[in-house]
LUMNU-813177 format. One line per 10 residues: number of its first residue (from 1); their letters; for each residue x, y, z of N, C-alpha, C, O. Coordinates in steps of 0.05 Angstrom, whole numbers. Example, Ala and Ser with C-alpha at 12.3 -4.5 7.8 and 13.67 -1.06 7.14 Angstrom:
BEGIN
1 = as = 264 -114 156 246 -90 156 264 -66 156 285 -66 169 | 257 -45 142 273 -21 143 258 1 157 268 23 161
This chain:
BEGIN
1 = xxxxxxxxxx = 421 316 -523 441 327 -504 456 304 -491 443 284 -487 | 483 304 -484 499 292 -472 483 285 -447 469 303 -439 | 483 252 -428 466 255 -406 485 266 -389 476 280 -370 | 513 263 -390 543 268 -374 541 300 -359 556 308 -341 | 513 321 -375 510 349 -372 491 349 -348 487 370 -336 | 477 323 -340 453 328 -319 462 311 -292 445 306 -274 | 499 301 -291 514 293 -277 515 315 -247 513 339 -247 | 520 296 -223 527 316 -201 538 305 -178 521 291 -167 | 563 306 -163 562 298 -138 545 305 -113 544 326 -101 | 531 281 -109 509 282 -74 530 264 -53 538 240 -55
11 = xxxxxxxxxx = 536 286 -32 540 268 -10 519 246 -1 495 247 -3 | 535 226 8 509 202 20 489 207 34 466 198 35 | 503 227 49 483 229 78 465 256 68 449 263 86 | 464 270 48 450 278 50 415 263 29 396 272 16 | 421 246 36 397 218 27 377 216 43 379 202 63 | 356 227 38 339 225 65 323 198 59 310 189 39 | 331 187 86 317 157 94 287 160 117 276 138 123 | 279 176 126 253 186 125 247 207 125 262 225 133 | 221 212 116 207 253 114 212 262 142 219 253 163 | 207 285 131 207 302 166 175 305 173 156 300 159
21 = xxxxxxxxxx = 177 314 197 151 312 213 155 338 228 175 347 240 | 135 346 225 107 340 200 109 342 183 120 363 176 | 101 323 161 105 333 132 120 351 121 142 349 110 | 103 377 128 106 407 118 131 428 131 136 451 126 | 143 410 148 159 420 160 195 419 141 216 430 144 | 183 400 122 204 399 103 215 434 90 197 450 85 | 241 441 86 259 451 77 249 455 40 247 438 23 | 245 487 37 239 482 9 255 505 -7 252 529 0 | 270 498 -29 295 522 -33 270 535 -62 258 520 -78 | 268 560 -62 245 575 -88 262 580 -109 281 584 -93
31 = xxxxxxxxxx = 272 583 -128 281 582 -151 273 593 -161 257 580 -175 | 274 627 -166 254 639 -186 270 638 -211 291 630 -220 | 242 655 -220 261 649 -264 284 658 -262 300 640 -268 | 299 689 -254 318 696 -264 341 677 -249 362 682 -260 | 344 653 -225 357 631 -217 364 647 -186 386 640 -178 | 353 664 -170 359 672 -146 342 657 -130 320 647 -134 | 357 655 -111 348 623 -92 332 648 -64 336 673 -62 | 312 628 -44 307 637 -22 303 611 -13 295 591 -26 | 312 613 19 302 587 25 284 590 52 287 603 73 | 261 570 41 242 565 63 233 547 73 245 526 73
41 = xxxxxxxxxx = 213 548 82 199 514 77 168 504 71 150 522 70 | 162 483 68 139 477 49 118 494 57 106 511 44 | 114 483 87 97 504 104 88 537 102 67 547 110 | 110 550 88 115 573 64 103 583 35 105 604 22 | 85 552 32 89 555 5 54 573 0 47 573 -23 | 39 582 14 22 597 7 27 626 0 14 639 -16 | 39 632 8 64 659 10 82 669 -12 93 691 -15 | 82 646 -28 93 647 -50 71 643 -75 79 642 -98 | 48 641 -71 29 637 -93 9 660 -90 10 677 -72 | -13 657 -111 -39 683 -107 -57 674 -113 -63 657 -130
51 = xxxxxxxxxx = -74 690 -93 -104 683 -114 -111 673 -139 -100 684 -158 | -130 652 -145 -130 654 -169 -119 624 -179 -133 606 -189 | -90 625 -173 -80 599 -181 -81 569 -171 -81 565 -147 | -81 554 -183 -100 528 -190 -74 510 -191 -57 513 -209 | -71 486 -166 -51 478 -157 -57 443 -174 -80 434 -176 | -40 432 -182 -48 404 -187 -36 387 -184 -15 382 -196 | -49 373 -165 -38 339 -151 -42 321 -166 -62 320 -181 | -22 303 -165 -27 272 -175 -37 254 -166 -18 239 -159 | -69 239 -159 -81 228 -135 -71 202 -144 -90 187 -149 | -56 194 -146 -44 165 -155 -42 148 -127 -40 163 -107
61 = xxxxxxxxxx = -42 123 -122 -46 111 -101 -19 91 -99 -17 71 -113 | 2 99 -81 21 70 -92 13 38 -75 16 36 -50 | 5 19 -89 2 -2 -89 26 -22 -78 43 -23 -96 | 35 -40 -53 55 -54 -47 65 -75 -56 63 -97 -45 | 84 -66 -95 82 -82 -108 106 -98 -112 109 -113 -131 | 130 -94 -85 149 -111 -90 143 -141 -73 138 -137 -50 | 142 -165 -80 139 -195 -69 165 -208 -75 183 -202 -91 | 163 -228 -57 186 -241 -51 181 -270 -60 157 -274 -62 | 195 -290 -67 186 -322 -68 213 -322 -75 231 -306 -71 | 210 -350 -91 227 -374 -105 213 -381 -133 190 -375 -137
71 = xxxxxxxxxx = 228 -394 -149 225 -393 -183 224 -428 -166 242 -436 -151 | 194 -444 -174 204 -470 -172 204 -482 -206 188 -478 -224 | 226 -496 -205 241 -511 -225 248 -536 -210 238 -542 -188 | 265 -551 -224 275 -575 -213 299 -579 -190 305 -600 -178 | 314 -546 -188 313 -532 -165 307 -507 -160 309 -495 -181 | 300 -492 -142 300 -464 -132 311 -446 -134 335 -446 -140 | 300 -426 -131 318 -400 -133 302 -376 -127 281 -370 -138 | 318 -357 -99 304 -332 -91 294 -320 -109 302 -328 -131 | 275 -300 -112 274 -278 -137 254 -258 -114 238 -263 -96 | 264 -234 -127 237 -212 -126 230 -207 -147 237 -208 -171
81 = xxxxxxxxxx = 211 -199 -133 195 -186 -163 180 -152 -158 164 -145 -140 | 191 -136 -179 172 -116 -174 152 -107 -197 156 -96 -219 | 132 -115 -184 116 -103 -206 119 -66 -209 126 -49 -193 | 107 -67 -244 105 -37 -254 87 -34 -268 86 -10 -274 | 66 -48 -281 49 -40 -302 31 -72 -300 35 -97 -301 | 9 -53 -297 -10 -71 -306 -16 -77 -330 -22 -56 -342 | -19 -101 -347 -23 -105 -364 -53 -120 -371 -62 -121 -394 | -67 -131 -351 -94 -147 -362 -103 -154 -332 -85 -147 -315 | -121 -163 -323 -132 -179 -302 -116 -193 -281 -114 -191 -256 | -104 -209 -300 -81 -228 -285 -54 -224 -297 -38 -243 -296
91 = xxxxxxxxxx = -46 -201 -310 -15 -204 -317 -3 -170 -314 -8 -148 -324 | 12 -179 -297 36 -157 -298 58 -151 -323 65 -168 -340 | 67 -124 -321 95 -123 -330 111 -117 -294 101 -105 -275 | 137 -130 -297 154 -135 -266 186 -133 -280 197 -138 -301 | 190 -127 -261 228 -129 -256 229 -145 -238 215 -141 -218 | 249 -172 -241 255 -185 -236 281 -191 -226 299 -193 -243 | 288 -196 -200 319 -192 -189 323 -220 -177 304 -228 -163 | 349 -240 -180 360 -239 -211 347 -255 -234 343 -279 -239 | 341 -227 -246 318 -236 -278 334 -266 -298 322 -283 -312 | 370 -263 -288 374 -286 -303 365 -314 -293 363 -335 -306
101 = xxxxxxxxxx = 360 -310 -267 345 -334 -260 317 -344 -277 309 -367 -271 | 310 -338 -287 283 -338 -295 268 -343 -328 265 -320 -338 | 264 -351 -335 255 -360 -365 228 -369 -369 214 -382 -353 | 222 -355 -400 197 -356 -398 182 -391 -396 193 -409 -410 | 160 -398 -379 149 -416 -376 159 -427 -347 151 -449 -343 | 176 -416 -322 182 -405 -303 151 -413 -287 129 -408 -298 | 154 -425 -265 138 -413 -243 145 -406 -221 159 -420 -206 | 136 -380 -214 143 -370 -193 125 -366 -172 102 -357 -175 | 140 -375 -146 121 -381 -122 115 -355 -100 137 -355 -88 | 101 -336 -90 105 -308 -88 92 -310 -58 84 -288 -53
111 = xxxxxxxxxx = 86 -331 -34 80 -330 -18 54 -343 -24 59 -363 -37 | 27 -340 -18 4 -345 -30 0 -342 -64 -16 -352 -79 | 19 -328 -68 4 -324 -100 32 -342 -118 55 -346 -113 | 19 -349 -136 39 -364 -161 23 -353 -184 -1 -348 -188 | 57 -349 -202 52 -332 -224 66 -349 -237 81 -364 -226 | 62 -347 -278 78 -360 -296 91 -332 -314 84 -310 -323 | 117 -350 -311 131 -322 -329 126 -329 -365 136 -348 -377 | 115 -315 -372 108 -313 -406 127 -306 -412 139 -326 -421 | 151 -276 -416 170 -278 -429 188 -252 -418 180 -230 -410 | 211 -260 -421 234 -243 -407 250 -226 -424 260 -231 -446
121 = xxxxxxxxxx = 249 -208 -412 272 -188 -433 292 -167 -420 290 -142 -419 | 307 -180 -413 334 -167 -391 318 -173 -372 305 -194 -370 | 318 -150 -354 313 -152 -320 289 -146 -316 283 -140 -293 | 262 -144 -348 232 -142 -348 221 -162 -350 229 -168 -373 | 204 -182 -343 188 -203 -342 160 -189 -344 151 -168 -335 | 145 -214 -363 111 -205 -356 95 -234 -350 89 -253 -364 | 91 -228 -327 76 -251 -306 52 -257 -312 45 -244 -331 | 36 -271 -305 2 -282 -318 10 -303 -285 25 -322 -280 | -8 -290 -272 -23 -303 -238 -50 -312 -245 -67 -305 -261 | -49 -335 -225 -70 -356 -225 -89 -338 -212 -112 -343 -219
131 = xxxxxxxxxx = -87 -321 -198 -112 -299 -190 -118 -270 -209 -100 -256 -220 | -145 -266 -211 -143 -246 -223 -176 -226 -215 -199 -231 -208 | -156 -201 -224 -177 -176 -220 -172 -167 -189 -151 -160 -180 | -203 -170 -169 -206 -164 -154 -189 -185 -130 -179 -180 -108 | -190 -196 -137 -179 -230 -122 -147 -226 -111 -137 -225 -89 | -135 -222 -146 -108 -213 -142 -102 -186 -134 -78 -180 -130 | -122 -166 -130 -107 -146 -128 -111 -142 -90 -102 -124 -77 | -130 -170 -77 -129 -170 -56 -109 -187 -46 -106 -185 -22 | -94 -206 -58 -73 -223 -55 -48 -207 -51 -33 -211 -31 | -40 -182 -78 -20 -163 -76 -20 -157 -44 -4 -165 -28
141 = xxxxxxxxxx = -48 -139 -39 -40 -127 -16 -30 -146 1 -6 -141 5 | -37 -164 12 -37 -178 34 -2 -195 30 6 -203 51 | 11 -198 13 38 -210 3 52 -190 -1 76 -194 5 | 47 -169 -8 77 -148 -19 75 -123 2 57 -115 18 | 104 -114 -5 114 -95 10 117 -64 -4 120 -62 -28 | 116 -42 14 121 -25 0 149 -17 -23 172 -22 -19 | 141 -9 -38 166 -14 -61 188 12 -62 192 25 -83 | 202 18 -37 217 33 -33 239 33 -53 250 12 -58 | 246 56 -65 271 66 -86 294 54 -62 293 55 -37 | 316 41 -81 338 36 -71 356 35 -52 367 19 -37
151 = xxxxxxxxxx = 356 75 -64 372 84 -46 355 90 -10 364 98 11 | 329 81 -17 336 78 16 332 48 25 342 40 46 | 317 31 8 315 3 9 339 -14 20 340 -33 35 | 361 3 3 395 -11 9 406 -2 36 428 -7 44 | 382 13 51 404 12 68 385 15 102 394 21 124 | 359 10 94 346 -6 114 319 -15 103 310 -8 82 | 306 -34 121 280 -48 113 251 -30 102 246 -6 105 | 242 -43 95 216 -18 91 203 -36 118 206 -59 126 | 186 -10 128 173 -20 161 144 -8 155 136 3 135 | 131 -13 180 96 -3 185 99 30 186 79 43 180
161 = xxxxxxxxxx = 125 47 195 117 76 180 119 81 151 109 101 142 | 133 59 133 126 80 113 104 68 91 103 70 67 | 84 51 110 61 39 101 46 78 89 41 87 67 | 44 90 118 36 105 115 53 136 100 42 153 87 | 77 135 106 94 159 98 101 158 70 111 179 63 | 97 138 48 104 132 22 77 141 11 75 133 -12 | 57 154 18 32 150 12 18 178 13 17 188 35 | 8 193 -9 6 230 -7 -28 227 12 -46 211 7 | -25 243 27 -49 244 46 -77 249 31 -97 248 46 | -80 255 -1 -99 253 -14 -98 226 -47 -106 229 -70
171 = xxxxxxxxxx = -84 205 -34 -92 188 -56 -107 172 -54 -114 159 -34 | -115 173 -82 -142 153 -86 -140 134 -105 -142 110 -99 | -134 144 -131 -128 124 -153 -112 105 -149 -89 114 -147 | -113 70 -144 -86 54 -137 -77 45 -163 -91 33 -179 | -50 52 -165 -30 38 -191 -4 43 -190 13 33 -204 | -3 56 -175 34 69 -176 60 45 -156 57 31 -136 | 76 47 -167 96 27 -154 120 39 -145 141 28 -140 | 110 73 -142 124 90 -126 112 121 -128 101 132 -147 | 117 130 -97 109 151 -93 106 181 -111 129 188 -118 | 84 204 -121 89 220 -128 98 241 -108 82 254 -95
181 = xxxxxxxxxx = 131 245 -103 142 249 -88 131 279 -76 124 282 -53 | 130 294 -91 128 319 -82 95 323 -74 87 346 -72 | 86 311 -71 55 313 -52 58 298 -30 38 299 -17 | 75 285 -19 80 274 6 87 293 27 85 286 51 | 96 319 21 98 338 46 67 354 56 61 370 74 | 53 344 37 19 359 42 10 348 64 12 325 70 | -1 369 79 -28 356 113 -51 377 113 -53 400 104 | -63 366 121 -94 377 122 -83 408 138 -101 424 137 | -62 418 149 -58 452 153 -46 464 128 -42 487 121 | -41 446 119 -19 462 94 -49 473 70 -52 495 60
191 = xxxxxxxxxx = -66 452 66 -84 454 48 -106 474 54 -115 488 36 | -114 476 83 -130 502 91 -114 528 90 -124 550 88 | -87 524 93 -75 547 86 -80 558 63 -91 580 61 | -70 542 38 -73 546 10 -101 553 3 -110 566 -16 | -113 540 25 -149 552 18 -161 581 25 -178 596 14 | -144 584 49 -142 614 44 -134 630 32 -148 650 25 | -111 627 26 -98 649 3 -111 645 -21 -104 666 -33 | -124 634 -36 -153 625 -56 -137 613 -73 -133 629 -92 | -123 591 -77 -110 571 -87 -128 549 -89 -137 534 -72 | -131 549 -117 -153 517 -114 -137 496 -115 -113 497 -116
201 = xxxxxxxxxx = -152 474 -113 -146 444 -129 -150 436 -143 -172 440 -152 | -131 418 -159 -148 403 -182 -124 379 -184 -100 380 -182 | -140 359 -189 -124 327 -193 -122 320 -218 -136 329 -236 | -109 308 -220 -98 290 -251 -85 260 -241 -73 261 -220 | -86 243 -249 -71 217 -247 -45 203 -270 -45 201 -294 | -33 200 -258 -16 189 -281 4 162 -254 18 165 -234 | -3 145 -264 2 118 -234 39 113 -251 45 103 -272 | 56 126 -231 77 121 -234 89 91 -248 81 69 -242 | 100 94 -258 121 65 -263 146 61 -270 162 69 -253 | 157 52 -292 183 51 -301 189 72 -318 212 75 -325
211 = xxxxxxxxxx = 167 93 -328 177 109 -345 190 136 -321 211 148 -325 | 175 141 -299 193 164 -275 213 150 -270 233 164 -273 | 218 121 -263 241 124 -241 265 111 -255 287 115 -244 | 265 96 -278 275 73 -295 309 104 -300 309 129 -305 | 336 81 -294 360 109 -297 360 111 -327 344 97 -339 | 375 126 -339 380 127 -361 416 117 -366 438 125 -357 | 406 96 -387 434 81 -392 447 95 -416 471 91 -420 | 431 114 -437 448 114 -460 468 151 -451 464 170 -436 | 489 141 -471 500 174 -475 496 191 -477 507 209 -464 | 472 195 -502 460 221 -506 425 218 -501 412 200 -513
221 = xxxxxxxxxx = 414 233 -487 387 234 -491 365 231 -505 341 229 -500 | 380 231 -530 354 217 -560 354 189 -556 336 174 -564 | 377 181 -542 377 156 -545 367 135 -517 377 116 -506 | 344 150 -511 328 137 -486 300 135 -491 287 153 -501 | 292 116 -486 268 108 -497 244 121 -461 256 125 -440 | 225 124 -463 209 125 -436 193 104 -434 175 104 -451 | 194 86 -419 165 65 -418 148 86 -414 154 108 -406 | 120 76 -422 89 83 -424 78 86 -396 77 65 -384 | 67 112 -381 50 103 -364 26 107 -379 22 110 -403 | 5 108 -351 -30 108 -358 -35 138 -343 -34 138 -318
231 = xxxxxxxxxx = -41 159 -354 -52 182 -348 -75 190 -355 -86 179 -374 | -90 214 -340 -115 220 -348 -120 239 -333 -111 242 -310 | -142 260 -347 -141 291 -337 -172 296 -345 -174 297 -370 | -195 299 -333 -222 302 -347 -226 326 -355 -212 346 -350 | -248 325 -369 -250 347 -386 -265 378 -367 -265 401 -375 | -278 366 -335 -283 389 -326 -259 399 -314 -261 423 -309 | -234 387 -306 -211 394 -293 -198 411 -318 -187 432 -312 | -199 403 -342 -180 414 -362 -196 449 -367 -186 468 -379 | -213 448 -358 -239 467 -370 -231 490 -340 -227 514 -340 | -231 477 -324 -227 496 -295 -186 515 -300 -179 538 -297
241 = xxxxxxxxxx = -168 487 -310 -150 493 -310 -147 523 -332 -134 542 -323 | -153 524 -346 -152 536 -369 -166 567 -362 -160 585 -377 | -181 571 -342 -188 593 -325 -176 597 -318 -171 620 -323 | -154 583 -298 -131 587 -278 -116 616 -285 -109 623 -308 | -111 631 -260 -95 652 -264 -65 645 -273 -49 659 -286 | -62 622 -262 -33 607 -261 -39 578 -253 -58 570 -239 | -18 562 -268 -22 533 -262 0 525 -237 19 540 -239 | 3 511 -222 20 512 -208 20 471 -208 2 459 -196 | 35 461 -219 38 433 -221 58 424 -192 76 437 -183 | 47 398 -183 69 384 -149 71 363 -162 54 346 -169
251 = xxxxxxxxxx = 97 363 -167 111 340 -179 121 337 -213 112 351 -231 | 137 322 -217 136 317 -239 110 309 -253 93 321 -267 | 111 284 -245 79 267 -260 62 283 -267 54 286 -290 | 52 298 -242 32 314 -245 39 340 -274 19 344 -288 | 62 352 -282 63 368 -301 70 344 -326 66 355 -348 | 77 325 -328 80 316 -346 51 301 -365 49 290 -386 | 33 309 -343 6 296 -352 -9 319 -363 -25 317 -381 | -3 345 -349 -10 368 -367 6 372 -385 -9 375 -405 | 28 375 -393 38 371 -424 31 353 -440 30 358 -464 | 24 330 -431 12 302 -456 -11 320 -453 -5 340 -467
261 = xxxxxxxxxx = -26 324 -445 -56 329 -449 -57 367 -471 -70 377 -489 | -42 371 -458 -40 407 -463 -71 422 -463 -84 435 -479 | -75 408 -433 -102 419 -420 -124 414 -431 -141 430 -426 | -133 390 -450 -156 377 -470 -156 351 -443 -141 343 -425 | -185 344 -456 -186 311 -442 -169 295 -443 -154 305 -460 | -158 267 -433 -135 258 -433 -139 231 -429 -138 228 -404 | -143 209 -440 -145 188 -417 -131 168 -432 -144 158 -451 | -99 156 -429 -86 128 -434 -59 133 -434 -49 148 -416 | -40 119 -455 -15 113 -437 6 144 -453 1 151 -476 | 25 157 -437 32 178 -445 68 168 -434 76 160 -412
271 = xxxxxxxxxx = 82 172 -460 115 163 -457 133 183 -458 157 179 -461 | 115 219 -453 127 242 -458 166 243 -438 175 243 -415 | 171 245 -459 201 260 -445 219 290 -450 230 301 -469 | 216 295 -422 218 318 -429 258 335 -426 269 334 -404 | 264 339 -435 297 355 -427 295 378 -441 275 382 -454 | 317 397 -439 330 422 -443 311 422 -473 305 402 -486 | 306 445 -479 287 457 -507 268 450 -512 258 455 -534 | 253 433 -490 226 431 -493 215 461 -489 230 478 -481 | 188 467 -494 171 490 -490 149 471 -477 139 448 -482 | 146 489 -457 126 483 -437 101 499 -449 103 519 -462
281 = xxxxxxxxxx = 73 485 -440 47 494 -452 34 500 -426 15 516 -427 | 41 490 -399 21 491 -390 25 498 -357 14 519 -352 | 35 490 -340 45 498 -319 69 526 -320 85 529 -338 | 66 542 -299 87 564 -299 103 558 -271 126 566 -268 | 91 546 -253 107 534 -232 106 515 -230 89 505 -244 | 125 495 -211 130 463 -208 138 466 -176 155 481 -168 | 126 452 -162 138 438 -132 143 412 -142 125 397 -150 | 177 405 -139 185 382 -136 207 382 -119 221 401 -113 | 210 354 -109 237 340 -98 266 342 -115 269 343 -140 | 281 341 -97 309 346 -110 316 313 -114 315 294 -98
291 = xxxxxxxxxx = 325 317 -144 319 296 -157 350 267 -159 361 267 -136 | 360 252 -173 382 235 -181 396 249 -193 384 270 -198 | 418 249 -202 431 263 -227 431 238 -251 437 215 -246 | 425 245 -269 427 229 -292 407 223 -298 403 212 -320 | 383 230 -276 351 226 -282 340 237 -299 345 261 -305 | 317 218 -313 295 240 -329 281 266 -319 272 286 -331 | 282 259 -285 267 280 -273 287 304 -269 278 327 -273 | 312 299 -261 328 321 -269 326 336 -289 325 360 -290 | 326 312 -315 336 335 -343 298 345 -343 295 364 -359 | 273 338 -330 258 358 -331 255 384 -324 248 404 -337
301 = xxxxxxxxxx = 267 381 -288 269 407 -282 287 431 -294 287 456 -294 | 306 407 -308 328 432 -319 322 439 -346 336 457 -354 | 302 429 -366 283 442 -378 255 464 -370 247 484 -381 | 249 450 -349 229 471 -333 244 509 -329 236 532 -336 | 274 496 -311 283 518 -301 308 542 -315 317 565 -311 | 314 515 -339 338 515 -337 367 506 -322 376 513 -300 | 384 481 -348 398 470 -331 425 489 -315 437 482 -295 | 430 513 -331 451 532 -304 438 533 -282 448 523 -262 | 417 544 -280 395 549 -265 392 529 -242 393 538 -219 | 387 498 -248 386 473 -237 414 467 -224 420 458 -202
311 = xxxxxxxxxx = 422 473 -237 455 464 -232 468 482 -204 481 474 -185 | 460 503 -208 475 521 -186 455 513 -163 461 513 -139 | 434 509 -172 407 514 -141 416 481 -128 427 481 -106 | 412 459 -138 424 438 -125 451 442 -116 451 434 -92 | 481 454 -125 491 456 -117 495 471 -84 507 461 -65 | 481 492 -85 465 508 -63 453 495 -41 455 498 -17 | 438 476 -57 418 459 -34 442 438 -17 446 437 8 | 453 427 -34 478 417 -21 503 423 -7 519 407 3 | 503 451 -9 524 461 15 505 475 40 512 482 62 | 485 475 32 465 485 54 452 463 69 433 466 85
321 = xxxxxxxxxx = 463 440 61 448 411 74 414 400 72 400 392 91 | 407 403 51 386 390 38 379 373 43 398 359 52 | 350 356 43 351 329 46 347 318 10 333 333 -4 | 356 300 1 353 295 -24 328 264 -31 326 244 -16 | 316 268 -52 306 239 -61 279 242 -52 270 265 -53 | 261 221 -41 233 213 -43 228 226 -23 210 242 -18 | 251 218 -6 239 226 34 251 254 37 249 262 60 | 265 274 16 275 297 27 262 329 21 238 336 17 | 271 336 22 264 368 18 254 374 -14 256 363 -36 | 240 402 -5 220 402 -39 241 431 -46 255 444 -31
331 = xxxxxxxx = 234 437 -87 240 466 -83 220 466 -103 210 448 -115 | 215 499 -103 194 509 -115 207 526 -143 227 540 -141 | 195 523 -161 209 537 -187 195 553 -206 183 542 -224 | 194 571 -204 187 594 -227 189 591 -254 211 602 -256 | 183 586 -275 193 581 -302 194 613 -312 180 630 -302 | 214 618 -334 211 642 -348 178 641 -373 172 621 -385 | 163 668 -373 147 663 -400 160 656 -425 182 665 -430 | 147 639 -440 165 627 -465 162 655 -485 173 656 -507
């Protein structure tokens, strides 16, 4: 498909540069199959589900993987670096800003930590640090910052709230180098709620990286490659799911790890991409954030929902003043049975 079809004008301001508070207090537009909108908010969302159905989070942990230094050479030069993928003990895969600074055999100085750059490819570098394992992954913390998406990075600092606000109130697994957005509106009332109405839980991991957030540069959609993350789904979770009256997936990640898996055990790297004519196996609902235009996560939901479908309900969300992106408002989506 043309990507020019998953295109949209967002006003700026409707960019949310932090969540609302409480969490749950966020704005959530429902999207059922036939594309009729209601709007509510997250706080809502037991009300919209039943007994029975079996909700699944992504316990992914994001890790504070953007660092700052200088490339020393015979002279200097700023660089960031953000890490995205672990590759071994002591070596990253990283984006590198500006990557043309930089060539392989490179050392780069990161505050306490120094890393050697092994080899560059556009604006991806893969680093090999003089620390490793446990050592380095105590070095990360203590040197890097949270790795805020752009659009709010560009247009103020990351600070000590969104140590905690970038961070879903049930993660555990650490690897992600950005938030699984749509579990960030969850609080310990929202979840006793859902516990009442007899909505279970169940977790899956899939540690975000360059394959969610990375834009898409080519024309048509065959012609996008997904980097690899690392997912995994155990076999008593896949075994409970499969009972489920209904699957109800929060987030992308989270449904994209039940489609690689298609509810079997699951455990390593999954590059699934999904747009318009996929068939879904396994979720019938999705809570996500309103997404980029031109994103992979877009052309999911507009596979999930359908892109008329997608197309009018964002439009909607944006004359009704939405908050958009990591820090904004969720909607809830109904899929048709295939």
């Amino acid at each position: 498909m043309r990507v020019d079809q998953f295109d949209f004008d967002l006003p700026e301001e409707r960019i949310a540069l932090r969540p609302a508070v409480p969490r749950d207090s966020a704005r959530m537009l429902v999207v059922q199959a036939d594309g009729s909108l209601t709007h509510a908010h997250v706080r809502d969302l037991p009300g919209f589900l039943e007994r029975g159905d079996a909700m699944v989070l992504n316990d992914t942990r994001v890790f504070p993987a953007r660092l700052r230094g200088t490339r020393t050479r015979e002279t200097t030069a700023k660089i960031e670096i953000t890490l995205h993928k672990r590759l071994g003990p002591d070596r990253f895969a990283a984006f590198a800003k500006p990557a043309r600074k930089l060539d392989a055999g490179d050392t780069v100085a990161l505050g306490r930590l120094t890393a050697k750059v092994l080899r560059r490819d556009a604006a991806e570098v893969e680093l090999e640090f003089a620390l490793s394992g446990a050592a380095l992954d105590a070095a990360i913390a203590a040197e890097g910052e949270v790795p805020l998406p752009p659009y709010i990075a560009g247009k103020r600092k990351p600070d000590a709230r969104d140590t905690a606000d970038y961070q879903t109130i049930y993660a555990k697994d650490t690897g992600s180098v950005a938030a699984p957005t749509a579990g960030l509106h969850f609080t310990p009332e929202l979840f006793t709620a859902l516990d009442a109405r007899g909505v279970t839980r169940e977790t899956v991991t899939l540690h975000v990286g360059a394959g969610t957030f990375l834009p898409v540069t080519a024309d048509d959609t065959a012609g996008h490659k997904m980097h690899a993350e690392w997912a995994s789904l155990d076999a008593a979770t896949a075994s409970r799911l499969k009972a489920a009256r209904r699957i109800v997936a929060v987030g992308t990640t989270s449904l994209r790890t039940l489609e690689a898996s298609r509810l079997e055990p699951f455990e390593g790297e999954t590059d699934i991409f999904i747009t318009p004519g996929y068939r879904f196996q396994t979720a019938q609902v999705l809570l996500t954030n309103f997404h980029l235009p031109r994103s992979t996560l877009f052309m999911l939901v507009s596979a999930f929902a359908g892109l008329d479908v997608m197309r009018a309900a964002y439009a909607a969300a944006i004359r009704e003043g939405y908050r958009f992106y990591s820090y904004g408002d969720a909607c809830l989506l109904f899929r048709q049975p295939c």
